[in-house]
CHARMM-style PDB file with segment names, atoms N, HN, CA, C and O in Angstrom:
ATOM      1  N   UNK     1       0.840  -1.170   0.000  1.00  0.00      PROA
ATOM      2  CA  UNK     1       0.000   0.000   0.000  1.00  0.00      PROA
ATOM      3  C   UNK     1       0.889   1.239   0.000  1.00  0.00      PROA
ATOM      4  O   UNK     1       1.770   1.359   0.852  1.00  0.00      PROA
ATOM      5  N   UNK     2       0.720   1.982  -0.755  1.00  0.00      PROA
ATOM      6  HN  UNK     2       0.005   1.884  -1.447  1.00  0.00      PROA
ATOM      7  CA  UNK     2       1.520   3.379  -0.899  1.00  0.00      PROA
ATOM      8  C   UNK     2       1.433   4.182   0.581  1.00  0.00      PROA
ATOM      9  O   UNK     2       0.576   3.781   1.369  1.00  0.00      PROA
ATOM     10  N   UNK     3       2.370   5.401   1.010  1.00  0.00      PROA
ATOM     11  HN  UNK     3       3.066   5.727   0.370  1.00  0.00      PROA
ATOM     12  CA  UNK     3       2.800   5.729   1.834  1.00  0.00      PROA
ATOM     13  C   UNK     3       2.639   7.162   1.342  1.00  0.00      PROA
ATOM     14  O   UNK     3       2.758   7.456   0.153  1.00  0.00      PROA
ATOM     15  N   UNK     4       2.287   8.286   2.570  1.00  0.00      PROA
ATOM     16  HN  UNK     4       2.190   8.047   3.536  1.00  0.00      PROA
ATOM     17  CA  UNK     4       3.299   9.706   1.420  1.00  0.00      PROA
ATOM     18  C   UNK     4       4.157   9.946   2.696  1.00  0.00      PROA
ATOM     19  O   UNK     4       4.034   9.567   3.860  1.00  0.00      PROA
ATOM     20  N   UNK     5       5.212  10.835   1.947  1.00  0.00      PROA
ATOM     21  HN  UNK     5       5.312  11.143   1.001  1.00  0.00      PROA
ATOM     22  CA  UNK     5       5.781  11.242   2.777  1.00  0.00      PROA
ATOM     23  C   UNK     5       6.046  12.975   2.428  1.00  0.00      PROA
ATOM     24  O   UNK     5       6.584  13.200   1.344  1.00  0.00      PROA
ATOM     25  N   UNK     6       5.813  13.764   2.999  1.00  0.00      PROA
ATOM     26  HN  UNK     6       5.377  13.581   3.880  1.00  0.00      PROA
ATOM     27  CA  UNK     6       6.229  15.533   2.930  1.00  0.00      PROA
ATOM     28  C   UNK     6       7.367  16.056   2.728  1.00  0.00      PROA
ATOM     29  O   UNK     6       8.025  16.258   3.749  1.00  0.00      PROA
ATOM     30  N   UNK     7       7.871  16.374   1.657  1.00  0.00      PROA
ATOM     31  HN  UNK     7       7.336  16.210   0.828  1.00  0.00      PROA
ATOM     32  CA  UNK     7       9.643  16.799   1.880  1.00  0.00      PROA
ATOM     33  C   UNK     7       8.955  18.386   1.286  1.00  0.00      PROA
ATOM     34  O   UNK     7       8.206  18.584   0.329  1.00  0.00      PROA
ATOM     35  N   UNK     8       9.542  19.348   2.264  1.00  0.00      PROA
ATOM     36  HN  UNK     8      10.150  19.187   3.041  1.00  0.00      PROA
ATOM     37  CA  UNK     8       9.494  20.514   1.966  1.00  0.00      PROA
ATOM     38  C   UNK     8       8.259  21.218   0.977  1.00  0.00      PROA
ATOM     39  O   UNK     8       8.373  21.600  -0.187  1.00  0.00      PROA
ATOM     40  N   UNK     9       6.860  21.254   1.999  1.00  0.00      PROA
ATOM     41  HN  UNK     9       6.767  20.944   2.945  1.00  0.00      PROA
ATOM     42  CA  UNK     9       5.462  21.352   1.080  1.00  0.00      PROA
ATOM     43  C   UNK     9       5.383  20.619   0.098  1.00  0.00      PROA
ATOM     44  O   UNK     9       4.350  20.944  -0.487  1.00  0.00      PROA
ATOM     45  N   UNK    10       5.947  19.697  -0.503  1.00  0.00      PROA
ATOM     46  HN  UNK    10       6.786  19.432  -0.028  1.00  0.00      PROA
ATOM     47  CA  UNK    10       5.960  18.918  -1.549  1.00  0.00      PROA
ATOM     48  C   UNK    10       4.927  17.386  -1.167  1.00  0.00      PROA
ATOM     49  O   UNK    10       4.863  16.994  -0.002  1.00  0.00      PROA
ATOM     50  N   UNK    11       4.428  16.891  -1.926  1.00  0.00      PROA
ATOM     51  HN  UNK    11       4.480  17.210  -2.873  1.00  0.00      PROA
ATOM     52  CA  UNK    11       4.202  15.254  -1.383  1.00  0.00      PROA
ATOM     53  C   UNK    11       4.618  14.560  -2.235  1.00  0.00      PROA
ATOM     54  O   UNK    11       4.812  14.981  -3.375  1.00  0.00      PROA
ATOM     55  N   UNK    12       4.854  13.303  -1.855  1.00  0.00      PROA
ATOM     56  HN  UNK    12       4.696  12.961  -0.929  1.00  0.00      PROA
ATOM     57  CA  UNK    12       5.950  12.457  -2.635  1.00  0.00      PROA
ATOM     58  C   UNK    12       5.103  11.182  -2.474  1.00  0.00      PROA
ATOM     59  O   UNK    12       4.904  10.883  -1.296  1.00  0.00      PROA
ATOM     60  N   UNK    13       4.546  10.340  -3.417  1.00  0.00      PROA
ATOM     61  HN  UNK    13       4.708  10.583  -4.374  1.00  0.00      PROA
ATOM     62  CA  UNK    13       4.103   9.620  -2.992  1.00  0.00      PROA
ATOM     63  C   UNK    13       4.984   7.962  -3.619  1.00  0.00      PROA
ATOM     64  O   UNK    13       5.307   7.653  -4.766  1.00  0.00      PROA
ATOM     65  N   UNK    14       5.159   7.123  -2.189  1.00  0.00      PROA
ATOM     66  HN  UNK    14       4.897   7.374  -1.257  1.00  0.00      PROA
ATOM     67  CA  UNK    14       6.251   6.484  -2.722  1.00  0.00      PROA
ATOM     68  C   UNK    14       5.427   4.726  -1.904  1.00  0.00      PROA
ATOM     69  O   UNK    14       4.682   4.689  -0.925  1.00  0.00      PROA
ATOM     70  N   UNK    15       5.768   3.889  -2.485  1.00  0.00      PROA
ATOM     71  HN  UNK    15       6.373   3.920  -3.281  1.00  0.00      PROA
ATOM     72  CA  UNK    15       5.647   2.629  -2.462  1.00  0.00      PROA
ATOM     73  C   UNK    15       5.559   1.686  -3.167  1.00  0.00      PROA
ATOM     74  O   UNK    15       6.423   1.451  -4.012  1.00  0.00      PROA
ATOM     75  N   UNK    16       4.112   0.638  -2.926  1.00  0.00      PROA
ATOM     76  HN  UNK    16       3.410   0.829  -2.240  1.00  0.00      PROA
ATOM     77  CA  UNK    16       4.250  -0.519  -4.171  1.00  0.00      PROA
ATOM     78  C   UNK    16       3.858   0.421  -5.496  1.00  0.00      PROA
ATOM     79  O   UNK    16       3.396   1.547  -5.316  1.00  0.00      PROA
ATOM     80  N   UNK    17       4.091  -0.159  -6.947  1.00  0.00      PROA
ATOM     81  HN  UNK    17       4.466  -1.074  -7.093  1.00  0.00      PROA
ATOM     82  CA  UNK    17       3.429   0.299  -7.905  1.00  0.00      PROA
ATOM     83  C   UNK    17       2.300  -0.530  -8.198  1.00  0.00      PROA
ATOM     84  O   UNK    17       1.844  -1.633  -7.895  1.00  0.00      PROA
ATOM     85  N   UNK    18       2.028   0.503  -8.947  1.00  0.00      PROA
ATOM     86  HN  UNK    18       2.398   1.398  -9.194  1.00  0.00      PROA
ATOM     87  CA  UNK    18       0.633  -0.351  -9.833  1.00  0.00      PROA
ATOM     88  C   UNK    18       0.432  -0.850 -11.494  1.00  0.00      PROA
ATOM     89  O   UNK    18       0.135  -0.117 -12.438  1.00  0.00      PROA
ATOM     90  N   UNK    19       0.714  -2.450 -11.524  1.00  0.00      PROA
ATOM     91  HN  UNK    19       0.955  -3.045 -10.757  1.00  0.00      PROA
ATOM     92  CA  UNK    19       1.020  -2.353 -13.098  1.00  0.00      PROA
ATOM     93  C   UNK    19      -0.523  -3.338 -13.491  1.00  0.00      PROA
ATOM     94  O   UNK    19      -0.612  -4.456 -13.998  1.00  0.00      PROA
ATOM     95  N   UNK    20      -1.463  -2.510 -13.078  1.00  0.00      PROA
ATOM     96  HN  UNK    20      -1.390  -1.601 -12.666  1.00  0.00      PROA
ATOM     97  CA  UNK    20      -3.186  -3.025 -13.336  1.00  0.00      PROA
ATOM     98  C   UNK    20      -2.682  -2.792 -14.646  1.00  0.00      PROA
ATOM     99  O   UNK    20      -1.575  -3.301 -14.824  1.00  0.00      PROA
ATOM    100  N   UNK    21      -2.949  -2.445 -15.191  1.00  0.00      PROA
ATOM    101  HN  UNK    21      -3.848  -2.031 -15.047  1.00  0.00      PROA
ATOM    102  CA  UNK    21      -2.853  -1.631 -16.647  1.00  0.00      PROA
ATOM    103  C   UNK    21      -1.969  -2.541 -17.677  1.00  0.00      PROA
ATOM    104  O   UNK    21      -2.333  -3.031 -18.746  1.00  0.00      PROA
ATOM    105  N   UNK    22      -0.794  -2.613 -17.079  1.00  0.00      PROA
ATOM    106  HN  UNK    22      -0.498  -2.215 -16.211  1.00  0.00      PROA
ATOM    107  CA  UNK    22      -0.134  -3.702 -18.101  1.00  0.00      PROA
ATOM    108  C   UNK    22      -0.818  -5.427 -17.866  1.00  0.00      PROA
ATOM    109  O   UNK    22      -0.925  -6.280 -18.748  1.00  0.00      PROA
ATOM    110  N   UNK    23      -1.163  -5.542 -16.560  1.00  0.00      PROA
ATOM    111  HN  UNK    23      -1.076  -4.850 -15.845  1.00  0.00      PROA
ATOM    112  CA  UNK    23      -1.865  -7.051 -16.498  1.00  0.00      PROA
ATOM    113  C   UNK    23      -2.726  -7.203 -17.216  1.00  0.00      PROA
ATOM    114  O   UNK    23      -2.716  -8.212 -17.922  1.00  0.00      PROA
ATOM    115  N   UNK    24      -4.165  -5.940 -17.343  1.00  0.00      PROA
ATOM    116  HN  UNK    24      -4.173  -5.121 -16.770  1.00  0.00      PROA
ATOM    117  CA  UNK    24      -4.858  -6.234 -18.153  1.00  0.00      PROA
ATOM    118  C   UNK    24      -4.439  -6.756 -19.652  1.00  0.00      PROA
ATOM    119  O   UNK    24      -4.914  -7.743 -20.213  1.00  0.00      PROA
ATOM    120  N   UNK    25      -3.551  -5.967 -20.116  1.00  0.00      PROA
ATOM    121  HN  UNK    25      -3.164  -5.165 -19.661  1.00  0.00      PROA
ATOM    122  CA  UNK    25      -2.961  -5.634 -21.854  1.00  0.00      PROA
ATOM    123  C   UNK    25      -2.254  -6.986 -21.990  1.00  0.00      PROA
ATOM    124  O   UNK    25      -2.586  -7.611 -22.997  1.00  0.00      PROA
ATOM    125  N   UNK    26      -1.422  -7.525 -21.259  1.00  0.00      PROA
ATOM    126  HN  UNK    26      -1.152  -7.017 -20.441  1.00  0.00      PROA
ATOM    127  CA  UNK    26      -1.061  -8.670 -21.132  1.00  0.00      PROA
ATOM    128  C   UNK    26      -1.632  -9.663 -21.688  1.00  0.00      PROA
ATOM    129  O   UNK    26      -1.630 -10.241 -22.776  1.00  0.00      PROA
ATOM    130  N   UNK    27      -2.402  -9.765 -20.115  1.00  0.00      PROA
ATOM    131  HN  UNK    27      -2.403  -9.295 -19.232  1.00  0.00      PROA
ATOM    132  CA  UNK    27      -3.740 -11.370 -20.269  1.00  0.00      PROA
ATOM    133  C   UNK    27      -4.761 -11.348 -21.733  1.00  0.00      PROA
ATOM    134  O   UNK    27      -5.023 -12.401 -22.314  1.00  0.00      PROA
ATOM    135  N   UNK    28      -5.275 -10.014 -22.212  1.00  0.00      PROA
ATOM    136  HN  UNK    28      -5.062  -9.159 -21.740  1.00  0.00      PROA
ATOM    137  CA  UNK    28      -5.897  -9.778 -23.322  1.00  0.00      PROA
ATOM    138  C   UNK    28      -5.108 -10.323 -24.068  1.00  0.00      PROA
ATOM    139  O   UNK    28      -5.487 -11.348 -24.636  1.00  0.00      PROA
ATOM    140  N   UNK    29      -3.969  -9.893 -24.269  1.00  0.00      PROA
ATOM    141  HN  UNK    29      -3.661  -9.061 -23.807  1.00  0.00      PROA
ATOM    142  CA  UNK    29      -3.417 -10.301 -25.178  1.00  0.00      PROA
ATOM    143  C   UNK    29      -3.341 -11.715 -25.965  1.00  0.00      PROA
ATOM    144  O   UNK    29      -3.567 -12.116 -27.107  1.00  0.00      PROA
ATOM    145  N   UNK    30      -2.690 -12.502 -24.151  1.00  0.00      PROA
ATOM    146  HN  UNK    30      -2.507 -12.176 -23.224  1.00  0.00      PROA
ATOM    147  CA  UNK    30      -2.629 -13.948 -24.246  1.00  0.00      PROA
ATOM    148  C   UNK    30      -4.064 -15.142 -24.598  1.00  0.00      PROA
ATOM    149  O   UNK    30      -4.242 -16.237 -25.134  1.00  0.00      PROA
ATOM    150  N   UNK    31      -4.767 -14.180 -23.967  1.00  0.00      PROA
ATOM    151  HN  UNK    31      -4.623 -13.291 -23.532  1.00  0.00      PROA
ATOM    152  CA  UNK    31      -6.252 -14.864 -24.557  1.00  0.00      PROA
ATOM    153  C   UNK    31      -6.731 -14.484 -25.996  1.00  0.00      PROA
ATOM    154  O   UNK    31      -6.907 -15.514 -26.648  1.00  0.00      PROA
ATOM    155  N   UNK    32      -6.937 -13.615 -26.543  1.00  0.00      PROA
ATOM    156  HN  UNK    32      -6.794 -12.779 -26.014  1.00  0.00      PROA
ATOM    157  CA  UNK    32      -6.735 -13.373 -27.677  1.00  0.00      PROA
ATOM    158  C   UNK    32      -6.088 -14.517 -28.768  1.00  0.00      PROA
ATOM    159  O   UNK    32      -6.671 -14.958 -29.757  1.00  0.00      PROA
ATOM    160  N   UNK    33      -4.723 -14.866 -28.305  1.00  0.00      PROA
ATOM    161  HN  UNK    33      -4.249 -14.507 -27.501  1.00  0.00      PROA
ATOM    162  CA  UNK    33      -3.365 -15.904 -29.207  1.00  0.00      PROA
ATOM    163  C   UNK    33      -4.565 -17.088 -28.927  1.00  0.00      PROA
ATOM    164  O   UNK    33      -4.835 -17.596 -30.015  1.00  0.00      PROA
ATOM    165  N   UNK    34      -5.487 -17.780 -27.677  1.00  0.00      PROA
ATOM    166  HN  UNK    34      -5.269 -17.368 -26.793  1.00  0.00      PROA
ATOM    167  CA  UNK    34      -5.119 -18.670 -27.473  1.00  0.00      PROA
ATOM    168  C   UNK    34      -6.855 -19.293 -27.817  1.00  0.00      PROA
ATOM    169  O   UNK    34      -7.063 -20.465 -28.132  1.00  0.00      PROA
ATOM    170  N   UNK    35      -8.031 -18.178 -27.667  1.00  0.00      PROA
ATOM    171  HN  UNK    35      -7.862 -17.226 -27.411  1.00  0.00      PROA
ATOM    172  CA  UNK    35      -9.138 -18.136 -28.424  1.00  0.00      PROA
ATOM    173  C   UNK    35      -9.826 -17.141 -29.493  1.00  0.00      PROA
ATOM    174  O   UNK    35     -11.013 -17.164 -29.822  1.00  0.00      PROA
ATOM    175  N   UNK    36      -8.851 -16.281 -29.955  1.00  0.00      PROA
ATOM    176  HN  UNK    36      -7.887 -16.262 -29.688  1.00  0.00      PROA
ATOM    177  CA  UNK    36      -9.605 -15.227 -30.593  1.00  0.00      PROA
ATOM    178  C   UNK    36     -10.306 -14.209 -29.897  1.00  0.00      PROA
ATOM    179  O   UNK    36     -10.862 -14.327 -28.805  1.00  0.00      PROA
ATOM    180  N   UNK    37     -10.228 -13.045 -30.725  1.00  0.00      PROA
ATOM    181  HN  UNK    37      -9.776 -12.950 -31.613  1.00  0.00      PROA
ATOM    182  CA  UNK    37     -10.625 -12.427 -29.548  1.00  0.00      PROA
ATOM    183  C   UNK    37     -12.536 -12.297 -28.984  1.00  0.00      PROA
ATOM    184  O   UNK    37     -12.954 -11.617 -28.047  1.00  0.00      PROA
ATOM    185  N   UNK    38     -13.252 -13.072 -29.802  1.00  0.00      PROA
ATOM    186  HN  UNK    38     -12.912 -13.624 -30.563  1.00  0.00      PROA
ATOM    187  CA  UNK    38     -14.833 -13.410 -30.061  1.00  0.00      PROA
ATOM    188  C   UNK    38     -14.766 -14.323 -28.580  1.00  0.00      PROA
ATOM    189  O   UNK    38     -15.840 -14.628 -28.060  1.00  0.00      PROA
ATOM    190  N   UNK    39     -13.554 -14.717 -27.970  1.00  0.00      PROA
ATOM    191  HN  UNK    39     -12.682 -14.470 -28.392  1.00  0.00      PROA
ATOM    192  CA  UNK    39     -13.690 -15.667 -26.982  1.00  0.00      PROA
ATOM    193  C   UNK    39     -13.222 -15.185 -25.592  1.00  0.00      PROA
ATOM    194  O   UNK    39     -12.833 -15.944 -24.704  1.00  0.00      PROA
ATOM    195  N   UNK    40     -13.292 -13.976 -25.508  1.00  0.00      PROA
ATOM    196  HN  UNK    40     -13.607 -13.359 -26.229  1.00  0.00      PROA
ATOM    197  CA  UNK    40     -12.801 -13.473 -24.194  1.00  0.00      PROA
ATOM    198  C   UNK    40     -14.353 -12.014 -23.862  1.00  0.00      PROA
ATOM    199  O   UNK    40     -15.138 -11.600 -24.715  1.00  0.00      PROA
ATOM    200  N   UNK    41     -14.304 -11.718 -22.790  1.00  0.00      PROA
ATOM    201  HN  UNK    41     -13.667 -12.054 -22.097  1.00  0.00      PROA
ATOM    202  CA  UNK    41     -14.975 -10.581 -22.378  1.00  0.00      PROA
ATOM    203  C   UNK    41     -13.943  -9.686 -21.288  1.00  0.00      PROA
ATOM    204  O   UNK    41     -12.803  -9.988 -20.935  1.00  0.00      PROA
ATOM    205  N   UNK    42     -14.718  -8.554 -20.916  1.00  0.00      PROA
ATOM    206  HN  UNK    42     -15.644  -8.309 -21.203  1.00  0.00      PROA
ATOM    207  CA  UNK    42     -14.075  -7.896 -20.110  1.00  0.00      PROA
ATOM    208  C   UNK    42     -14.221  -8.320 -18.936  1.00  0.00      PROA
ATOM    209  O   UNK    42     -13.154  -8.425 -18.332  1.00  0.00      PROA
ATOM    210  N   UNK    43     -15.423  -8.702 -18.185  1.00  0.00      PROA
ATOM    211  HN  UNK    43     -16.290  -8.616 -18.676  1.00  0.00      PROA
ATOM    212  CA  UNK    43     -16.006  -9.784 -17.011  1.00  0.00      PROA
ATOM    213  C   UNK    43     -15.016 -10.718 -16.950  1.00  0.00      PROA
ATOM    214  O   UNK    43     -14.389 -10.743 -15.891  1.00  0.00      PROA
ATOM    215  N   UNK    44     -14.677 -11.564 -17.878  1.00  0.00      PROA
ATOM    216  HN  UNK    44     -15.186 -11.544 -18.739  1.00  0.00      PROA
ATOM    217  CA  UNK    44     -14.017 -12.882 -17.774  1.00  0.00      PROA
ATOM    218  C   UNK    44     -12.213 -12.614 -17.561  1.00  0.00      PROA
ATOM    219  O   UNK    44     -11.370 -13.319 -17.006  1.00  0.00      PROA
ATOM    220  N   UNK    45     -12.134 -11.703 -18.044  1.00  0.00      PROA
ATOM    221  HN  UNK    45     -12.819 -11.130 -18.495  1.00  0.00      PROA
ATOM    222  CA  UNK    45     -10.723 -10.464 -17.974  1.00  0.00      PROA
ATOM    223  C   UNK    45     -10.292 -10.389 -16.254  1.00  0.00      PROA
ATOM    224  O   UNK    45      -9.573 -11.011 -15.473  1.00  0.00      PROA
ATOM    225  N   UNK    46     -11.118  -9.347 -16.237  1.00  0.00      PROA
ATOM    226  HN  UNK    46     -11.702  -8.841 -16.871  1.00  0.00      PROA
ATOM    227  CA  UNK    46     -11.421  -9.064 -14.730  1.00  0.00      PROA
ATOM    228  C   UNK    46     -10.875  -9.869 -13.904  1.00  0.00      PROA
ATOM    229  O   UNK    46      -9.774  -9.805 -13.356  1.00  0.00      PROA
ATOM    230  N   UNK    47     -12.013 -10.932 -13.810  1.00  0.00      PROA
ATOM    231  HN  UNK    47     -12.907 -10.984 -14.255  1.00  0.00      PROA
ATOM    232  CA  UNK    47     -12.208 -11.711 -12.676  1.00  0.00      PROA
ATOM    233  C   UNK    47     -11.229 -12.687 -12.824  1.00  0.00      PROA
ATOM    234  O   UNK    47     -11.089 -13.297 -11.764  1.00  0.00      PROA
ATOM    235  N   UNK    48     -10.222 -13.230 -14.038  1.00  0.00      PROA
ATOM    236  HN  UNK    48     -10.335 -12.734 -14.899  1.00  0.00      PROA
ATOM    237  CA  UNK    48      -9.322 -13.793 -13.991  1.00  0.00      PROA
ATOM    238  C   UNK    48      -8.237 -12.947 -13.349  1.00  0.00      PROA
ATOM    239  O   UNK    48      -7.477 -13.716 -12.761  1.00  0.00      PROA
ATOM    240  N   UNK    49      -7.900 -11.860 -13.232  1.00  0.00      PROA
ATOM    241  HN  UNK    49      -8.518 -11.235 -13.710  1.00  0.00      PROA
ATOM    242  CA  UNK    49      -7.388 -10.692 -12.298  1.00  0.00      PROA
ATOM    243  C   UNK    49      -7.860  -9.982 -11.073  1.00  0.00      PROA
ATOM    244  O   UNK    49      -7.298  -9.011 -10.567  1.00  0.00      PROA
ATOM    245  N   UNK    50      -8.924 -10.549 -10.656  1.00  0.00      PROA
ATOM    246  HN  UNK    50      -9.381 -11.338 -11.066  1.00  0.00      PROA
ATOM    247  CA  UNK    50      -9.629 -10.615  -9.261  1.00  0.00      PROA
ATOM    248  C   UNK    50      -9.783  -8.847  -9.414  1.00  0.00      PROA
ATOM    249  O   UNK    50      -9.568  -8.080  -8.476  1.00  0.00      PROA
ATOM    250  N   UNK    51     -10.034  -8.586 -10.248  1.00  0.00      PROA
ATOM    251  HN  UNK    51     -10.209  -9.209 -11.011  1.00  0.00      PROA
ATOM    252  CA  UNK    51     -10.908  -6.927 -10.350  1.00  0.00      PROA
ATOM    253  C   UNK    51     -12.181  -7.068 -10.554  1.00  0.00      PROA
ATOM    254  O   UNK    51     -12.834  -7.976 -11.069  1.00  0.00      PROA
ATOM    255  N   UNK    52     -12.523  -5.854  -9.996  1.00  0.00      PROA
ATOM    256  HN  UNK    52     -11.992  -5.117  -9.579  1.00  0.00      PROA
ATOM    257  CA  UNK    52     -14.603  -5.650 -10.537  1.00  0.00      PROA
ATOM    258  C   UNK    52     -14.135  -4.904 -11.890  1.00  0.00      PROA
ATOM    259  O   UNK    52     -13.079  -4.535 -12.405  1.00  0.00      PROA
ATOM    260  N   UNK    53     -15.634  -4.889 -12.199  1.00  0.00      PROA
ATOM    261  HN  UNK    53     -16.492  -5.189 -11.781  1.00  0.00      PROA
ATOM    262  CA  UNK    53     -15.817  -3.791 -13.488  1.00  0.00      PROA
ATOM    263  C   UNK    53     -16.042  -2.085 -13.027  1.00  0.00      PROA
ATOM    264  O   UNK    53     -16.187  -1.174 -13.841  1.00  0.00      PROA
ATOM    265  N   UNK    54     -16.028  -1.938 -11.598  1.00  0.00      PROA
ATOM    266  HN  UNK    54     -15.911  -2.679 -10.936  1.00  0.00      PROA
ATOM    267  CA  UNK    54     -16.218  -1.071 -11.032  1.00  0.00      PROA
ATOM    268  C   UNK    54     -14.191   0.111 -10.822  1.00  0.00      PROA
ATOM    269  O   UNK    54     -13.753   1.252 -10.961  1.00  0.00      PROA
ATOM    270  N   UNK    55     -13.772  -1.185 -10.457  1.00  0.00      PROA
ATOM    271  HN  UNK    55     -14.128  -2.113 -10.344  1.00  0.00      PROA
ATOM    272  CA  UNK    55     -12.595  -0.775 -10.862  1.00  0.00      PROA
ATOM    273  C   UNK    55     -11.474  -0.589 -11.409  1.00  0.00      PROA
ATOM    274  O   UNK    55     -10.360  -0.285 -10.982  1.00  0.00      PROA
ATOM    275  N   UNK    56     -12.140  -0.929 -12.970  1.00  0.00      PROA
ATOM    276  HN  UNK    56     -13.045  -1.176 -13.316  1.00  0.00      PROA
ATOM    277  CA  UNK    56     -11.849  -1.608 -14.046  1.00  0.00      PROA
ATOM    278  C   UNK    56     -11.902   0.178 -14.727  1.00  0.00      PROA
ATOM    279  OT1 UNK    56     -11.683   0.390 -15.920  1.00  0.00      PROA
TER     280      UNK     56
END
């Protein structure tokens, strides 16, 4: 979970990253190679990545 920390009125915000974004582009991807892409949804996306569509 990210942290901030204050250096001189500034905020810095420093910890884990977040690579949601490339997991999605990824797994699409790989499903795509492996059924076309007529064989995947965004639901089925998701939840193979334990996200909602809410925070999707």
């Amino acid at each position: 979970m990210p942290y901030l920390i204050n250096i001189k009125e500034g905020i810095t915000i420093v910890g884990k990253t977040n690579n949601t974004k490339n997991d999605i582009v990824t797994l699409t991807i790989r499903k795509i190679k492996e059924t076309g892409y007529q064989g995947i949804s965004l639901r089925k996306l998701l939840a193979e990545l334990h996200l909602t569509t809410g925070s999707f």
